[in-house]
Every structure is written in structure tokens, then in C-alpha cells.
C-alpha positions as a printed Julia matrix, in Angstrom:
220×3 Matrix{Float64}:
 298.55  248.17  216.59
 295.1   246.12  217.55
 295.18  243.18  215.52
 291.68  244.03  214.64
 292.57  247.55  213.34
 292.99  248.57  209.82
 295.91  251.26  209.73
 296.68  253.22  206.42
 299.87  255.1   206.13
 301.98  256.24  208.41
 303.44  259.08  210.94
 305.85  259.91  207.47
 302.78  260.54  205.03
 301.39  263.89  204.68
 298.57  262.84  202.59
 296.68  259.95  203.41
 293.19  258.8   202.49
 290.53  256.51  202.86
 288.26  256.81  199.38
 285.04  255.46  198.75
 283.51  255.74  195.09
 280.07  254.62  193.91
 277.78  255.65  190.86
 276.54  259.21  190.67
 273.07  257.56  191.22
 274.29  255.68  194.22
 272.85  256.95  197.64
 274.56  254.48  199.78
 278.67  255.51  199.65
 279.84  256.1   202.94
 280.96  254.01  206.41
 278.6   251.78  208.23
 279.37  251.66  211.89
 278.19  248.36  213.79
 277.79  248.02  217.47
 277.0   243.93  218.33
 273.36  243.64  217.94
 272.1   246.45  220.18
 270.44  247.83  216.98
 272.72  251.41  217.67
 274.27  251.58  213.81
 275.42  254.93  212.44
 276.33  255.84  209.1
 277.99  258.02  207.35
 276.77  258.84  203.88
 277.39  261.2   200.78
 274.24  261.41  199.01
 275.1   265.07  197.75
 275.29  266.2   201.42
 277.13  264.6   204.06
 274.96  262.74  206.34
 274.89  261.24  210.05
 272.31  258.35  210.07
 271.23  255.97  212.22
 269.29  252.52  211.43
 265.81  252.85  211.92
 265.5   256.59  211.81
 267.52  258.21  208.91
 269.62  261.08  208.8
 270.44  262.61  212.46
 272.16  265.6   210.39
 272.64  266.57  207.03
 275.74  269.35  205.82
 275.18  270.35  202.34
 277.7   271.55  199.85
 277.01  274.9   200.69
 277.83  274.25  204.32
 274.11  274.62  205.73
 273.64  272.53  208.94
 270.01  271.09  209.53
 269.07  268.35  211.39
 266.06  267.03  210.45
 264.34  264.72  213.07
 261.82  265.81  215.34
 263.61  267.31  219.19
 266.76  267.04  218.08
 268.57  268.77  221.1
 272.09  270.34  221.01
 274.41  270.57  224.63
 277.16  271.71  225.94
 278.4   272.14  229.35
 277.97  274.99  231.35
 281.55  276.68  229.99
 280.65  275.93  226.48
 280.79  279.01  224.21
 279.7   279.44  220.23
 279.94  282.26  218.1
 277.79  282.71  214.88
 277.11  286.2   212.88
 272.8   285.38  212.99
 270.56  282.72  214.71
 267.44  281.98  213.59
 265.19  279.91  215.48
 261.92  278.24  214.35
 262.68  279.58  210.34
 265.11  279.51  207.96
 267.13  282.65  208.24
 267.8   285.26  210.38
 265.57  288.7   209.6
 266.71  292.02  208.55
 270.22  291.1   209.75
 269.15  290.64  213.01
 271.69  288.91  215.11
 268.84  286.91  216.56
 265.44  285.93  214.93
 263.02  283.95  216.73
 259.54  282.78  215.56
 257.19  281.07  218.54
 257.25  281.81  221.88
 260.15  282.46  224.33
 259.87  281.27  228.03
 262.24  283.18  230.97
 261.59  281.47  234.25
 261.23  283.74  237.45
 264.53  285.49  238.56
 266.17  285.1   234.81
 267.23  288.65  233.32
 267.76  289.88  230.02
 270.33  292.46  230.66
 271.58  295.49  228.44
 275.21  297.08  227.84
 275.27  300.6   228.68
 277.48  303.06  226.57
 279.92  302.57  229.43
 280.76  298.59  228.86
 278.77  298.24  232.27
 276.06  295.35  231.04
 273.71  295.81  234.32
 270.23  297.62  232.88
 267.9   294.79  233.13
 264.11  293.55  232.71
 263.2   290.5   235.04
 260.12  288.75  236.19
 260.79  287.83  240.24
 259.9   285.21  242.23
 257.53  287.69  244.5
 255.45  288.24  241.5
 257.1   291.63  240.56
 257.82  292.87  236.91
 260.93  294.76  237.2
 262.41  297.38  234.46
 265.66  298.33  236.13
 267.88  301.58  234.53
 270.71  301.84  237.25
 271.34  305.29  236.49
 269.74  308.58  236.07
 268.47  308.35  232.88
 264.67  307.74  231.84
 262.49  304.73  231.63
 260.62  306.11  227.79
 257.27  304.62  226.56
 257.07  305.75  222.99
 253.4   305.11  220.7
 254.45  305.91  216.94
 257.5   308.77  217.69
 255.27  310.53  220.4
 257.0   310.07  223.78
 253.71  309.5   225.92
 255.3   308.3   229.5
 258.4   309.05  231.25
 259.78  307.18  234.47
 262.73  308.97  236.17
 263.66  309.83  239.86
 261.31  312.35  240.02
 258.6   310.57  239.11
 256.02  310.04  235.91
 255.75  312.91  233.23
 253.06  312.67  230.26
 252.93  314.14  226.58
 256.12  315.63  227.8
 254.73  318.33  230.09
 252.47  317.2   232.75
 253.82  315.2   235.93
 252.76  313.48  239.04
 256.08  313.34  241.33
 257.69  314.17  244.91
 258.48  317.62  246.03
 262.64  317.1   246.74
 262.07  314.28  248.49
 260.05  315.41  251.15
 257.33  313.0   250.2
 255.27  315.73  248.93
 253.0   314.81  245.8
 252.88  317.56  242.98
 250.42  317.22  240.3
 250.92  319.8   237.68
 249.39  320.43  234.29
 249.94  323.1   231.62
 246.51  323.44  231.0
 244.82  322.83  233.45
 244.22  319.56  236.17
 240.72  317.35  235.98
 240.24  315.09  238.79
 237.52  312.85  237.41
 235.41  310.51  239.34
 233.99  306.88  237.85
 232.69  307.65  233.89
 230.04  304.72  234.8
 227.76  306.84  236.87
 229.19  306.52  240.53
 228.28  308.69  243.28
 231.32  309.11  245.51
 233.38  311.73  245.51
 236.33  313.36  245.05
 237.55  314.09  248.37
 241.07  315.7   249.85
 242.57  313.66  253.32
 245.05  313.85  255.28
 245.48  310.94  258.01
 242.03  309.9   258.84
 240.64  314.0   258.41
 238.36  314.7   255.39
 239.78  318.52  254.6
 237.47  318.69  251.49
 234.61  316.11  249.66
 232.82  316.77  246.16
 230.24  314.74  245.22
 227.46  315.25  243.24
 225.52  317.17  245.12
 228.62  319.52  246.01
């Protein structure tokens, strides 16, 4: 080999080691790794954990006994390319430990840019429901079949979005007429059409085009 290479063993060993002892109160056993003088030095250290250090900053990460990774400098960042794939049963970011066996715990905010979706796996395998913020400006909730969009307060289902159009409490809808563009407001107790609460004076009125069919105002 390189005549300034240390080689132990050989291709005929099945067990071959490099050991390094020190005291129990030692702090220091490991593998110093020079590079000329650029200052670039990593070690290699067992102080009860196995640590990657480098001169002038300390440890770059720490493994402990248990098998807990942590890397303990400030913007420490992690990369792979763009093929590079990880599995792990729970992430937590920004805390210790993942909650309530969530697969994913996050604590501090989370930034999408414009165009990025998070996407959902229907019953089907088909992963293609999806909530997105576009570059026009446009929040988008997207259900690509025809089921319901549900906003639920408590258990109560207050607001439903399907492809006829917007149902409240359940029973009372604003929607098109079988597609004819026809508007049907319908209540089962009734229908209020209430004007501004602050004390305006215009009316309610009923057009069609640019013709004024009916106005109520307050003075009737």
C-alpha cells in the first residue's frame, strides 16, 4: 500500500480492530484528523456518546448509547439530493419528541411557497386532493371528486361545499338550479334578507340586467 498508510490485518481476518482505551474520567479517547494547517481538524471522540468534533467549535454531532441523534450547533443543515429518500416511524421538529404518536410534530412556523401543495391519499390510492396557495393570489381547497368540502365547529357540521353549491346547519342552501345558472335560496324556516346592521339606508332591491323589478328601503 501507500507508504504513508497504516494497514491492520488483512483480506483473511474476520475480526479486525483498531482499539483505543483511556481512563473512565478521560474525555479525550478517540481519532484526531489533521488537514495541513487550514485549521479544518475533526475528531472523533467517546466521551459516553460518540462524537463528531471539529477544532474551534465542538461537537458537530453527538450519538448516545441509546442511539439518539442530536446535533447541537446552531443551523446545522442536513442534504441530500433530489432522489434522496429516509424513512423514520415520527419526526419531531423544533422539540424533543414526536406528539401523541403523530408521525409528524412540528413546533414554530411552517412556510409553503406559492404553487407548493400538500396533497392527500384518497381511499382509492389516488394521492391528488390538495390545498395550495397560487401564484395569482388564489387559496385553493381542491376535492377531485364528488364528495363534500365540510367545515365542522365542535361536532356541528356548519358549512358544506359540493357541486351544488353551499348548504348551512345542514338544511339551508344557496346553489344553482341544474345548471341552468339559476340561484335558489332556500330555508326551512324561513329566508331574511338583511340590509347593513350599522344604520344604512339602501335597500334591498331585486335586478335583472340593468332593470330594478323590486327595491325596499326604509321607507318601503
Amino acid at each position: 500500500g501507500d507508504s504513508d498508510s497504516v494497514i491492520i490485518g488483512n483480506y483473511g481476518l474476520t475480526n479486525t480492530n483498531l482499539l483505543i482505551r483511556a481512563s473512565g474520567f478521560s474525555t479525550t479517547a478517540g481519532i484526531r484528523l489533521e488537514r495541513g494547517s487550514s485549521g479544518n481538524n475533526f475528531l472523533l471522540t467517546n466521551d459516553g456518546s460518540f462524537n463528531l468534533e471539529r477544532d474551534g467549535i465542538g461537537d458537530l454531532m453527538k450519538v448516545s448509547f441509546t442511539g439518539t441523534f442530536s446535533f447541537p450547533q446552531a443551523n446545522t443543515k442536513i442534504s441530500g439530493s433530489s432522489t434522496s429518500t429516509g424513512s423514520f416511524g415520527a419526526v419531531s421538529i423544533g422539540k424533543g419528541t414526536a406528539d401523541n404518536q403523530r408521525a409528524l410534530t412540528i413546533v414554530g412556523n411552517v412556510q409553503l411557497n406559492n404553487n407548493n401543495y400538500i396533497y392527500f391519499k384518497r381511499s382509492t390510492g389516488t394521492a391528488d386532493p390538495h390545498i395550495t396557495y397560487n401564484s395569482s393570489n388564489n387559496f385553493q381547497i381542491f376535492n377531485p371528486v364528488s364528495g363534500e368540502i365540510q367545515l365542522m365547529v365542535g361536532s356541528a357540521e356548519i358549512v358544506v361545499v359540493d357541486g351544488g353549491g353551499l348548504t348551512f346547519n345542514g338544511s339551508k342552501y344557496l346553489a344553482t338550479h341544474n345548471s341552468s345558472g339559476v340561484i335558489t335560496i332556500q330555508g326551512n324556516s324561513g329566508i331574511k334578507l338583511k340590509s347593513s346592521a350599522a344604520g344604512g339606508s339602501g335597500p334591498i332591491e331585486l335586478i335583472q340586467g340593468s332593470t330594478t323589478y323590486w327595491s325596499v328601503g326604509p321607507e318601503g
